[in-house]
N, C-alpha and C positions, 0 to 999 in steps of 0.2 A: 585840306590842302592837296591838291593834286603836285603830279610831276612836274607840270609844267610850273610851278608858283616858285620855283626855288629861284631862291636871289641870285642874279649874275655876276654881281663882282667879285665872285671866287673863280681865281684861277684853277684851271684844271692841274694836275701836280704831272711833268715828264714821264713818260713809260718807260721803263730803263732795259737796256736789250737784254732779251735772256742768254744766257751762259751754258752752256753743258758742265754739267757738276761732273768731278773727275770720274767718281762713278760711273757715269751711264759712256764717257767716254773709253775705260777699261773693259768695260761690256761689252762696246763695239769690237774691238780689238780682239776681245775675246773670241768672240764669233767669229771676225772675219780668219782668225786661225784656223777655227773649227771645220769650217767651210774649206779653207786652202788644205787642209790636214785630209779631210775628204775626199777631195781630187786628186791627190796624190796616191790614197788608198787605192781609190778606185782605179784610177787609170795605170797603177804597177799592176792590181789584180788582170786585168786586160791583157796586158804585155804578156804575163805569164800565160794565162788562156790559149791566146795566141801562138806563143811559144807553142806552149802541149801541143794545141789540135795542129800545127803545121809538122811534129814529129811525129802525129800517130798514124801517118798513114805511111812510115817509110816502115822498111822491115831494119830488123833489129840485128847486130853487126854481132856472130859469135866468136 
């Protein structure tokens, strides 16, 4: 028997939509923290940078 011999009068059974299992949606969430937690690092690190190098060129008050 080939593919093609199979009897027709079986219906095909509905594909049922998939879901995100809580899991992989906590994951997200997780991440997308991580990444925000990041930028907020990163761009205070800057700020301060900024800060310094605009004070190291002034002379210093005794």
């Amino acid at each position: 028997m080939s593919e093609n011999d199979k009897p027709t009068d079986v219906e095909p059974t509905e594909a049922k939509p998939t879901e995100a299992k809580p899991t992989e949606a906590k994951d997200k969430a997780k991440g997308r923290n991580f990444k925000a937690g990041m930028g907020v690092g990163i761009g205070s690190a800057a700020i301060v940078a900024a800060v310094l190098y605009a004070r190291s060129g002034k002379p210093r008050k005794k």
